[in-house]
N, C-alpha and C positions, 0 to 999 in steps of 0.2 A: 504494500500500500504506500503509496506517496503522502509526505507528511513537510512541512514548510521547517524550511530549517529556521527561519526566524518567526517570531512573534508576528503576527499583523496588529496593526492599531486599530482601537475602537470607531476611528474615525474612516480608517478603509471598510472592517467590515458592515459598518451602517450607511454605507454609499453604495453597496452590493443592493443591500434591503430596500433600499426607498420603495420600490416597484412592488413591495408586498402591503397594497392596504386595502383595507374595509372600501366595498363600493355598496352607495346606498343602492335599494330595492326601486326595481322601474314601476311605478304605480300605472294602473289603466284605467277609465271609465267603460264599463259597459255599455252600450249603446241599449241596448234593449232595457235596462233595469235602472240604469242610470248608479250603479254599485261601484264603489272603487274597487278594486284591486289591483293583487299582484300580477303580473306581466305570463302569461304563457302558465297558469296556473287555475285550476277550479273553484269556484268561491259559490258561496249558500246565501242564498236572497229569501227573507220566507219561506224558507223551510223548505226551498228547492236548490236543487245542484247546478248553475249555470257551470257552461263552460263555451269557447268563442260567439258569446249572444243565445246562446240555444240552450232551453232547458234538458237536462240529461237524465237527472233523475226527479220526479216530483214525490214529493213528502220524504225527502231526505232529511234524518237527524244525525249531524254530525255526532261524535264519537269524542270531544273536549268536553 
């Protein structure tokens, strides 16, 4: 295994890292329900299951 013969400085390896952060979640409106949500995900309107505008399941109770 390859191992660095010197020490690196704190300040090299947190110049490596910049590129690892948190990215906020893309929020969407529904158009048919007018519901916010998450982007490319299923979301519960009344007690139904939308997903791309279109109900999927009706009298769906989530499981939280």
């Amino acid at each position: 295994m390859a191992h660095p013969k010197r020490r690196h400085s704190t300040t090299r390896r947190d110049k490596r890292r910049t590129h690892y952060k948190a990215t906020a979640v893309t929020l969407s409106t529904d158009a048919s329900t007018g519901e916010v949500h998450e982007r490319h995900h299923a979301h519960v309107f009344e007690g139904n299951l939308y997903y791309k505008g279109k109900m999927m399941i009706e009298g769906y109770a989530s499981a939280a």
